[in-house]
C-alpha positions, -999 to 999 in steps of 0.1 A, spaced: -577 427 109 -599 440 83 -600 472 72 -635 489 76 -623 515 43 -614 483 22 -648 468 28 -667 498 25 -654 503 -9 -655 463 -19 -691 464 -11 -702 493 -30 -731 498 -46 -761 515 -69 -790 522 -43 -823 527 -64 -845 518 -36 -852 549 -6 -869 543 27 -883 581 19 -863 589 55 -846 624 53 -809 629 59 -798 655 84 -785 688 75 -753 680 98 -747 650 78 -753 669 44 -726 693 52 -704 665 62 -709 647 30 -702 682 13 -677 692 31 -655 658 25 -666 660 -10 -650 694 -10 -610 675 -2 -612 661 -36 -581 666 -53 -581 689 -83 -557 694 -108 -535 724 -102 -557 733 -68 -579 754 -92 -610 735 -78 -628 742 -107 -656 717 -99 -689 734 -79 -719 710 -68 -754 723 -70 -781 701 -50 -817 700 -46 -844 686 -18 -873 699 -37 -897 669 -44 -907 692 -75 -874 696 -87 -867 658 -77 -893 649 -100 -886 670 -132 -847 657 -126 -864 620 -126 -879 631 -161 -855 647 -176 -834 620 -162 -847 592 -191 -880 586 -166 -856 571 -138 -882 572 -110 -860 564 -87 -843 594 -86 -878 615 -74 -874 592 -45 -842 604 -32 -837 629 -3 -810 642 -20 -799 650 -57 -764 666 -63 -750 679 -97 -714 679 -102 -703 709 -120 -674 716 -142 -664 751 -132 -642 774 -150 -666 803 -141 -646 799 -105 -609 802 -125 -620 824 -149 -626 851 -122 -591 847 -107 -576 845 -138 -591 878 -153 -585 893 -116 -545 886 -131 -553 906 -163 -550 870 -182 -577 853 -204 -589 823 -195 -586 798 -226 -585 763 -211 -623 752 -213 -617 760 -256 -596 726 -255 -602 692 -250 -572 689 -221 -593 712 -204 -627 693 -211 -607 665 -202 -595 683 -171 -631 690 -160 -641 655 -165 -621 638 -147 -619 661 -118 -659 657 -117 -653 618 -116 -630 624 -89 -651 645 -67 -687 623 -76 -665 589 -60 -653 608 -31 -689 622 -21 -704 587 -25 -677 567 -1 -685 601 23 -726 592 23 -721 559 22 -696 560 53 -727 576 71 -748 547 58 -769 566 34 -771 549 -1 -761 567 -36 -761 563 -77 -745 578 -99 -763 597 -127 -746 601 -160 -784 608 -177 -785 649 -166 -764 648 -198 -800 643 -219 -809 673 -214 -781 690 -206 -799 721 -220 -822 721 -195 -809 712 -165 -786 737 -170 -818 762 -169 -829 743 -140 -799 751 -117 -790 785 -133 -754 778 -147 -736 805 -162 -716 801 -188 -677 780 -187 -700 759 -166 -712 721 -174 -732 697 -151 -712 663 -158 -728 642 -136 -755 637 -115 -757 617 -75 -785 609 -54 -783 599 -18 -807 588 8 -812 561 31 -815 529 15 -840 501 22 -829 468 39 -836 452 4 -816 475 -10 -790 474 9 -789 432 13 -789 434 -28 -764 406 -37 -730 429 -60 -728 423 -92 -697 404 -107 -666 423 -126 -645 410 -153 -616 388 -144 -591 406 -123 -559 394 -143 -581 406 -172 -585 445 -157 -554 446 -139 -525 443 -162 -488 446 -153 -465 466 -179 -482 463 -210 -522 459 -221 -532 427 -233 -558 426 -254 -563 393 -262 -569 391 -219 -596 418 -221 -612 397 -250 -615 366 -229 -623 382 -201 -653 402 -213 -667 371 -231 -667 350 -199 -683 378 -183 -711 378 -205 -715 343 -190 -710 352 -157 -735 384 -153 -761 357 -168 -756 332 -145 -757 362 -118 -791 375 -136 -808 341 -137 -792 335 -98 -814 367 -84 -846 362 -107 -839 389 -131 -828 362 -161 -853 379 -185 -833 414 -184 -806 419 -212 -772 403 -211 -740 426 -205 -730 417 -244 -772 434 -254 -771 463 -226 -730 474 -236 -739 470 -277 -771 489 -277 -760 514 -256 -720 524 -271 -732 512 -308 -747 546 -309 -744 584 -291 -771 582 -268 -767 616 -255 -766 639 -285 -767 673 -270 -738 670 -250 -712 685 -276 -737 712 -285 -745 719 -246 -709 722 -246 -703 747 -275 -729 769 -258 -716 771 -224 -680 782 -245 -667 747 -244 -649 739 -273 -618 716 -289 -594 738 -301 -558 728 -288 -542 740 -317 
């Protein structure tokens, strides 16, 4: 029998592409509300969303957002907060200072409970059939989207999400391929001579997937992966940070 979870999550998706319908304010709070089981470390659920409908906000986001008009097309745009302002209330309601955002575990901390929380609202909206992508580029201008949602400080917007309902072309979009299982999966010790393999014969495979659905002309994995990590293409995130009293200091 196969297992409707399983095969939500194997056919996973980006959704870029927005019949323009709106999503119900029942099925918002749904989404938000199963959002809300992710797991946190400790139970502090020190991670707050912050969401918009405004088509004027929708469209400064896209903007801000490296010009990714898709997003101004969404019903829907969620930020994914980092918040210590939450635990540093309880804390300083126990006479203690909160100290754990001014080290990387606690950046760390934030991050991954953000990554967490981002996976489980997508699986929620797309359980209800509504399409999502992730958006790492609110990190751009972290300065100002900060401003735009009113963040106080011990706060970061890590990620961003949008959600609407996707078009049937959208939706029938063909997945792309993933590196070689055996080369992703590895049992007791990492093998990097397996992860070199298997990243060069993806390079082959995602061209063979690009020139399969018409979009050959578009960089390889090898051009998109090297331009992009062979620099720091967001450059305000470590000063955002400092601002916001974010800092590295585990000493």
């Amino acid at each position: 029998m196969e297992n409707p979870t399983i095969k939500q999550l194997q056919n996973r998706k980006s959704i870029r592409q927005f019949t323009g319908e709106v999503i119900s304010d029942e099925n918002l709070a749904l989404i938000f509300k199963t959002a809300q089981r992710a797991p946190t470390s400790i139970n502090a659920q020190q991670i707050s969303l912050v969401y918009t409908r405004d088509k004027a906000k929708l469209k400064e986001i896209s903007e801000l957002c490296n010009h990714q008009a898709h997003i101004a097309t969404a019903d829907v745009f969620v930020g994914i907060v980092i918040d210590f302002n939450r635990t540093n209330m309880i804390t300083e309601s126990m006479g203690k200072k909160h100290v754990i955002e001014q080290s990387a575990e606690g950046i760390m901390v934030g991050a991954v409970d953000a990554g967490i929380m981002l996976i489980q609202l997508q699986v929620a909206a797309e359980a209800l059939g509504y399409g999502t992508t992730s958006i790492g580029a609110v990190r751009e201008n972290s300065d100002t989207m900060i401003k735009l949602f009113n963040l106080p400080p011990k706060t970061f917007l890590a990620v961003g999400c949008t959600i609407g309902v996707p078009t049937k072309e959208a939706k029938n979009a063909p997945l792309k391929p993933r590196v070689a299982l055996e080369s992703f999966a590895m049992q007791d010790t990492y093998d990097s001579e397996k992860v070199k393999k298997g990243v060069l014969e993806y390079n082959k495979t995602f061209k063979v997937f690009r020139d399969a659905t018409g979009s050959g002309s578009m960089p390889t994995y090898a051009e998109i992966t090297s331009n992009a990590y062979s620099s720091i293409y967001y450059r305000k995130t470590g000063k955002v940070l400092m601002a916001q009293g974010f800092a590295f200091k585990d000493e």
